[in-house]
N, C-alpha and C positions, 0 to 999 in steps of 0.2 A: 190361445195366447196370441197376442198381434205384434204381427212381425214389424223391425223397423222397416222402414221405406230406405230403399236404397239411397236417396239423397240424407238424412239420416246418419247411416253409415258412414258413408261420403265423409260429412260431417266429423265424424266423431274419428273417422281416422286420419281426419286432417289433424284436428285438433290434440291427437296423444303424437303424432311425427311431431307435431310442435313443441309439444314438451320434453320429447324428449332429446329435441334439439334445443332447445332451451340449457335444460340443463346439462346438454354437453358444454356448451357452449358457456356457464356460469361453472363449471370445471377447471375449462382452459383457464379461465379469468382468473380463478380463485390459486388454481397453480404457478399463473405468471406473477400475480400478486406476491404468493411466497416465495420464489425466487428474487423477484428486485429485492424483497427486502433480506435477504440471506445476502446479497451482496452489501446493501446498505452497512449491514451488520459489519460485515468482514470488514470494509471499508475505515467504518469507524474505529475496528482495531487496529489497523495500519495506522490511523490518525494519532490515535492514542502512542503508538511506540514512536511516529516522527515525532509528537508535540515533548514526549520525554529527553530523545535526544538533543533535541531544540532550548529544552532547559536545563540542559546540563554545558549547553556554552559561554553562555555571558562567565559564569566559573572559570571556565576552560582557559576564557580569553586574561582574565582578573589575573591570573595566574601565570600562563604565559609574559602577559605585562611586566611583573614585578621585577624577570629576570632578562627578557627578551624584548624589550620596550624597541628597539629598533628594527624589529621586522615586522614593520607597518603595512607592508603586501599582505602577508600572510594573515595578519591579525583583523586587517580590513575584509581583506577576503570571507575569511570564517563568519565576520560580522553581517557579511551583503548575505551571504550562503542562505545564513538563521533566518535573517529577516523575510529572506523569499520563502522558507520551508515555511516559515510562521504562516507568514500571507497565502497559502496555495490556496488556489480553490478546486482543483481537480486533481486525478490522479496524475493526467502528465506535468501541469505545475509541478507537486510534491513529486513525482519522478525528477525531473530536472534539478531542481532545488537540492533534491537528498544528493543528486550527482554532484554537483557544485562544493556541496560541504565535504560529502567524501572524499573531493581532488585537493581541495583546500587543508583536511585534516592532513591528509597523507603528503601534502609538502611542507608539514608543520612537522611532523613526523622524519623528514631526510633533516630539515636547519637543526631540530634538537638535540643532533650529536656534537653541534659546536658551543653547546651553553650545556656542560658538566653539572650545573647546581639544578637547573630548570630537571634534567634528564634524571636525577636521584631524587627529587621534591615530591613527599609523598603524597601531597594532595592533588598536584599533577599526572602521577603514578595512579592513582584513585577515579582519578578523574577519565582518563585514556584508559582504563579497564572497564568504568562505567558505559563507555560510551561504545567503545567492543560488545558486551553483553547484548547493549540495548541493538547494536547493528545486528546481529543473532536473530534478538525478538523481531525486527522490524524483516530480516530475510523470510523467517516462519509467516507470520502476518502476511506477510506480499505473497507468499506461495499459497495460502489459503485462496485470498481476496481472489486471486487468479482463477483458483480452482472454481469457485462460485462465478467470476464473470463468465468463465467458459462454459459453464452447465449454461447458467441464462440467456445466452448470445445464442449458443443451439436453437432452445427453445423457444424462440422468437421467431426463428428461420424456417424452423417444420413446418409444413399442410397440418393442421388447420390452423395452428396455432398463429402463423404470424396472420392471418387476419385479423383475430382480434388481439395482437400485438397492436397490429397499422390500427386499428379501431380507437384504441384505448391509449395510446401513444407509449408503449414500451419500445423504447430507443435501446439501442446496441451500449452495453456496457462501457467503461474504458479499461482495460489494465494497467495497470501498473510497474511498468515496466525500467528497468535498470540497465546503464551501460555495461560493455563485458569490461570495463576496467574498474568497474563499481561490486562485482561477480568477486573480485578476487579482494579479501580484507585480511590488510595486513594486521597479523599477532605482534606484536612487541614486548618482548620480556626486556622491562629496564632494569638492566643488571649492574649496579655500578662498581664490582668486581671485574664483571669480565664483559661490559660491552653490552650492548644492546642487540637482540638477533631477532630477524623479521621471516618468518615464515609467511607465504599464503594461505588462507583460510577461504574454501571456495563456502559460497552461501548458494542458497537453493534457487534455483532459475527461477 
């Protein structure tokens, strides 16, 4: 039998190192690949629970109107708040924006112990429980989206992997982050017996 020739060899073990850097290398790819889009994902359900709370205000305000028509701060306020949330295009946009409605909710929230009719109106009541719930879903969602930016930002930054990060152009995530006075959501039980009482409801970091 004839043996290969050393250069041969040479040859052929250049060529399996290659493949099987190859296809290390078409690993990394394929796992960074599922990562961005696992954030993508989470992303779009954080989208999904600001565009609901987003549409539960133009209501919110129709309402507040009927009986509070002169707190034109507040009611402007909550109005600019929407329209920024509506318009984000990033997570820190929609970070800011949800902060803006939150602070804007919650000093709608102190004026509506001075308007008795607004504060017992059950579509207002309906409406200020709705929009509690969805801040819930939208805490859950942002603690997911997080957990996913953070695996992926890792992965980016390891040997070997952020080469063909830098290769292929996988950029550093954003999170989505909230103020510590956005952390703490107030419950409101409108009680029109005995008063209105606010506890803190911490949401998930």
């Amino acid at each position: 039998m004839k043996k290969l020739s050393p250069l041969w060899l040479g040859v052929g073990a250049v060529v399996l190192f290659g493949c099987i850097i190859a296809s290390s290398l078409i690993g990394i790819y394929n796992e960074l690949v599922q990562k961005d889009q696992d954030v993508q994902n989470n992303w779009a359900q954080v989208e999904n629970q600001l565009q609901r709370r987003a549409d539960l205000i133009p209501n919110l305000v129709e309402t507040v109107k009927g009986f509070a028509a002169q707190e034109k701060t507040i009611i402007a306020d909550i109005t600019s708040a929407r329209a920024a949330l509506s318009g984000a295009g990033t997570p820190a946009e929609a970070a800011a924006a949800n902060d803006a409605l939150s602070g804007a909710l919650g000093r709608l929230l102190v004026v509506v112990e001075n308007y008795p009719d607004l504060k017992s109106d059950q579509t207002f009541i309906r409406l200020m429980d709705e929009l509690a719930g969805t801040e819930n879903r939208i805490a859950t969602a942002r603690m997911d989206y997080n957990e996913m930016v953070t695996d992926y930002n890792k992965a980016i930054r390891i040997f070997p992997r952020n080469f063909i990060a830098g290769m292929f152009g996988f950029d550093a995530a954003e999170y989505f982050e909230v103020s510590d006075a956005d952390k703490q959501n107030p419950e409101v039980d409108f009680n029109t017996g005995g008063g209105s009482s606010t506890q803190p409801a911490t949401s998930a970091p």
